[in-house]
N, C-alpha and C positions, 0 to 999 in steps of 0.2 A: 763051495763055500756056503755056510749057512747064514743064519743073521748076521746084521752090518747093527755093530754098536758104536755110539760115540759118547766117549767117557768127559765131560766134563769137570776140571780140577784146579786146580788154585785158590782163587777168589780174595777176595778182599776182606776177610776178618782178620783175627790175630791167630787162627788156624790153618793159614794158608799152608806153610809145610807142611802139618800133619796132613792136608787133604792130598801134596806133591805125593808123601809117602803111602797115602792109603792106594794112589791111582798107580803105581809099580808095583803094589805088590797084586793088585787083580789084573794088572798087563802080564805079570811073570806066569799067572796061573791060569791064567784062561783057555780055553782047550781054542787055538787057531782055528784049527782048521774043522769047528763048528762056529765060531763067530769072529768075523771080521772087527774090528775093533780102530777107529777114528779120534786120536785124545786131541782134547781144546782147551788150552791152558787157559785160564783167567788171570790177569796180574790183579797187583795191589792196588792200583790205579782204576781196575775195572775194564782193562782193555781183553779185548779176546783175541788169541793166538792159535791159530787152526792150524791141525798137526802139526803142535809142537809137544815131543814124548817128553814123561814126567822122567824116564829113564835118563835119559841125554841131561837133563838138569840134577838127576841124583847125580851124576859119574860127574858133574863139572865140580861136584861139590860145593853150590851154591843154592839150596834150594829156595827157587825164586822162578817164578816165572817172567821170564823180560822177554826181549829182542835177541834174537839170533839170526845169522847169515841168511837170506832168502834160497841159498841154494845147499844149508847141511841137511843132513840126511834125516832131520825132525819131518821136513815136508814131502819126505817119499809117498804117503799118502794122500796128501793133495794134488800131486802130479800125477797120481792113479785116477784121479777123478772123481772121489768122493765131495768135493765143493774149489772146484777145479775154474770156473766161470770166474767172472765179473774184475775190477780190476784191483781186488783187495785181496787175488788168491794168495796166499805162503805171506801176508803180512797180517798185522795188527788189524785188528777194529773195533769199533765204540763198545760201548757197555753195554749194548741191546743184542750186541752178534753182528750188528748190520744184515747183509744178501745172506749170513751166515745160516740163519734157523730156515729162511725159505728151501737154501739149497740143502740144506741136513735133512728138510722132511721128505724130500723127493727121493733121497740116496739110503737114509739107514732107516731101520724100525723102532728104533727104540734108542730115547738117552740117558744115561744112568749118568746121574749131575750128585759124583764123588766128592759134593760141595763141603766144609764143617763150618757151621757156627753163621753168623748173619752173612744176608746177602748171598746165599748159597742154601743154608739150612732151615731155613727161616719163613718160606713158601714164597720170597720174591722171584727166585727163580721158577721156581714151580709155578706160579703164576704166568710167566714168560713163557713158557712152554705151553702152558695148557689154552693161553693167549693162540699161540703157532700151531696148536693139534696137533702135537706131537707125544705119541706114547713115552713116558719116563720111567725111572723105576722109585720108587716111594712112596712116600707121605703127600697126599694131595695139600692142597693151601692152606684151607683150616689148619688140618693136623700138624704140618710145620709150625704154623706161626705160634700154637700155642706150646707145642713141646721144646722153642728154644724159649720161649720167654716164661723163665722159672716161676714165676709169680702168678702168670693164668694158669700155670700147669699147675700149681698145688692148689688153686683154690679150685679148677675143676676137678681133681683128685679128693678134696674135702667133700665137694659137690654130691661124688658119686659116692661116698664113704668109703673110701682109699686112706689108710690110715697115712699121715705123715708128719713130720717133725714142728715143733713150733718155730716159728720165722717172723718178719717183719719185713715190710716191703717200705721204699721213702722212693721219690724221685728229686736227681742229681741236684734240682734248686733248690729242692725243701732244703736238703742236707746243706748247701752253700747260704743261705736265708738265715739259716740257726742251727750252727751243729753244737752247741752246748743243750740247745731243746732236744733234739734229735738223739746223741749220744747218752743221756740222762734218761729216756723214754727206751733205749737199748738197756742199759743197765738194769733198769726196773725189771723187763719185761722178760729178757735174756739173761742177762748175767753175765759171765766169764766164767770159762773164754765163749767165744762164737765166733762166728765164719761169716766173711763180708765178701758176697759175691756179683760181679754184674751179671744183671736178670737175663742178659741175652748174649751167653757165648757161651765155648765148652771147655772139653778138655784142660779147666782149671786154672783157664789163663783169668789175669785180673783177682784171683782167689786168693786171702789173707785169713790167718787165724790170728783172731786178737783175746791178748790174755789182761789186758788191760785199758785204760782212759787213751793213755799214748799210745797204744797198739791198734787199738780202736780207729782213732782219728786221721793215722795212716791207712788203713786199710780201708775208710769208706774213703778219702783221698783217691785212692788206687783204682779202687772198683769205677770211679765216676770218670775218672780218664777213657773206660771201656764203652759203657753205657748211660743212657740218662735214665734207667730203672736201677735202682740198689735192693738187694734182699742180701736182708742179715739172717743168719740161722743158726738156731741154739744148738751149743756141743751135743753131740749123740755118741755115748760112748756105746758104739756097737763093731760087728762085724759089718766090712765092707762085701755086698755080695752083689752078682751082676747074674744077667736072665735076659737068654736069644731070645726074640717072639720074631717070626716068620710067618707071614700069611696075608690076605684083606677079610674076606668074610667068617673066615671060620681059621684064625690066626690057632699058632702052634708055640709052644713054650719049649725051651733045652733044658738040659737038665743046669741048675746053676753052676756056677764060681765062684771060688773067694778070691778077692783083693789084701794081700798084705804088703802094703806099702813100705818102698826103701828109706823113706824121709818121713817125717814126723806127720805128714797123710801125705794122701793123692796126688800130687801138686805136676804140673807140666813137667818141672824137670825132672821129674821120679817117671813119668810117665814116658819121657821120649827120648830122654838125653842121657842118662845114668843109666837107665836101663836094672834097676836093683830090683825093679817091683815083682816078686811072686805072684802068679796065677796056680792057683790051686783048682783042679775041676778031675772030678766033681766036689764041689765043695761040701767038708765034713757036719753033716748035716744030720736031723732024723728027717725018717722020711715024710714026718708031718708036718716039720716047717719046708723040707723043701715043696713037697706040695701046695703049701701055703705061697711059695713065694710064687710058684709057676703059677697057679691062680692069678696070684695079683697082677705078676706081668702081664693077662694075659687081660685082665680087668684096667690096668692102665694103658696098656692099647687099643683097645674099644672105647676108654672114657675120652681119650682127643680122636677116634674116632680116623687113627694112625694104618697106614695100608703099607705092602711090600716086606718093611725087615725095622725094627727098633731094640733097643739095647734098652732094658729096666733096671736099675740100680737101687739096690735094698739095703738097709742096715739091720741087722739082727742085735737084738738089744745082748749085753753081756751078763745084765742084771738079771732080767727075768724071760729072757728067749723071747722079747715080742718083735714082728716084724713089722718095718717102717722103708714106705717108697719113700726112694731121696729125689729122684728125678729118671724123664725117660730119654732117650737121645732118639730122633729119627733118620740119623744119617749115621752111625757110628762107626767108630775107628775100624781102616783096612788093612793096617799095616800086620807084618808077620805077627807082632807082638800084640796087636788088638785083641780084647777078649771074645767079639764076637767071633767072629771065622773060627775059635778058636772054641768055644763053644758048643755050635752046631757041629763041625768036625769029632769033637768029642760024643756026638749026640749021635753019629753016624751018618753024618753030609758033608761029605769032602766040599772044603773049599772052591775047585773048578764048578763041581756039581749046583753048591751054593750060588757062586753067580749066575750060574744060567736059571736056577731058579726062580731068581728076583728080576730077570729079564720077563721069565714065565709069567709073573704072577703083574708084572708092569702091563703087560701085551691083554691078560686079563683083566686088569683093570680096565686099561681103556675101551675093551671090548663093551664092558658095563655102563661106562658112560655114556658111549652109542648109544642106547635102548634108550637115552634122555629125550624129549623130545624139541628141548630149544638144544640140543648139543650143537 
């Protein structure tokens, strides 16, 4: 047996199943018998469930992570001995891991925390890890915090002259304080329609297009349920296109994808539940915007300053072919239908091979951090 991974999954945002479904499909693909593999479910609640498989929860067909019987076959792995001790084995425990991160540092090498959106994507978790000295695979803390929260990531993307859309940012009280000031101040500035998003989640949950006053005032309603940052952003009639970046110091670009959306854009259920959305790859391109785009991706992963694997999303204008970063993700979708995996495999990196990559370039990193001298 080679390396011992422990995949971390669930979590507490509103992308808790997509992360169920990203963490089965790198269990279905992983080469065993090079890496041992320890899944730790996160619920909504924030509790942690040691071995319990994301699998056993797809087949219940409830994708949720709860409580299950102390003796089904979820905790075959803990009865093997990967965190086997103390008297919380095959149950629940706190939001911190409890005995959990102690006994995962001494048994596996590395943990790839298949976290989406806060509270997982975010660098809290990454923080707790690097708290424990524990190698992970990813975006160290910085780099999460600002690539889930869409408003320090565009203004560091402006920063480094990363071209992108024009937006507007309010938090949740401004908007509840005076949303006829605030919606009037949208008008002027945006227009209709535009896009009312919370600053810190993904995979397009909380996401509204408003084509009007009334469409409007729901949609910043919606977004504010999610987070207490709101970012409005002006329609961009372009091509939706996405771009693998793989690497820490000397990061690597795939070749891109288009997005053609089955519903009138992107939105969660087009993306997870309908399943209509077309991936086009490589996407129909010249070869001087796609080089323009692999550039950018590869310039918005070094401006947060992002390590491991990140997904870049572009819009290609229709008018006049110019391109525009929308946003980077640094934990992006695993599932069969995600564009990453799907991507690099296109690029010539299988899947299997992909994960152990990112295991690679995790064990690397934290090699680097050693050389620290308060490490």
């Amino acid at each position: 047996m080679g390396l011992k991974m422990a995949l971390l999954y669930g979590g507490q945002s509103g992308e808790h199943e997509v992360s169920i479904m990203s963490a089965c499909s790198v269990l279905e693909a992983i080469d065993k018998d090079r890496m041992e593999v320890f899944p730790v479910g996160i619920g909504k609640d924030g509790r942690w469930y040691p071995g319990l498989s994301p699998q056993t929860l797809k087949a219940s067909g409830i994708l949720e992570v709860r409580p299950v019987p102390p003796d089904a076959a979820d905790y075959a792995l803990v009865s093997k001995g990967l965190a086997s001790e103390g008297p919380a084995s095959g149950r629940l425990l706190d939001s911190t891991g409890g005995f959990l991160l102690g006994a995962l540092k001494e048994r596996v090498d590395v943990i790839f925390p298949l976290l989406h959106g806060p509270k997982g994507e975010d660098g809290t978790v990454q923080g707790l890890l690097e708290l424990a000295g524990i190698p992970y695979v990813g975006a160290g803390v910085a780099a999460s915090a600002v690539g889930m929260d869409k408003a320090l990531m565009k203004a560091v993307f402006r920063e480094e002259g990363i071209p992108v859309g024009d937006y507007l940012v309010y938090l949740r009280s401004e908007w509840r304080e005076d949303p006829e000031k605030i919606i009037g101040e949208i008008e002027e500035t945006l227009g209709y329609p535009c896009f009312v998003k919370p600053a810190n989640l993904g995979s397009s949950v909380g996401i509204s297009k408003a084509r009007d006053r009334q469409e409007l005032a729901a949609a910043l309603r919606t977004a504010a349920e999610y987070d207490r940052k709101l970012i409005i952003e002006a329609f961009i009639d372009g091509r939706e296109i996405e771009c693998a970046v793989l690497g820490n110091d000397r990061p690597e670009a795939s070749m891109p994808g288009e997005i053609i959306p089955g519903a009138e854009f992107y939105d969660y259920e087009d993306k997870y539940v309908h399943g209509k959305t077309k991936l086009i790859i490589p996407a129909v391109l010249s070869e001087e915007t796609t080089e323009e785009i692999r550039s950018l991706a590869i310039r918005a992963f070094r401006a947060i300053d992002c390590a491991g694997f990140a997904r870049v999303d572009f819009f290609v204008l229709r008018k006049d072919g110019r391109v525009l970063v929308n946003e980077i993700n640094t934990i992006p979708g695993f599932t069969k239908i995600s564009m990453y995996p799907k991507l690099w495999e296109a690029s010539g990196l299988p899947y299997p091979r992909l994960i152990e990559r990112l295991v690679e370039l995790a064990l690397e990193r934290y090699e680097d951090l050693k050389q620290n001298k308060l490490f």
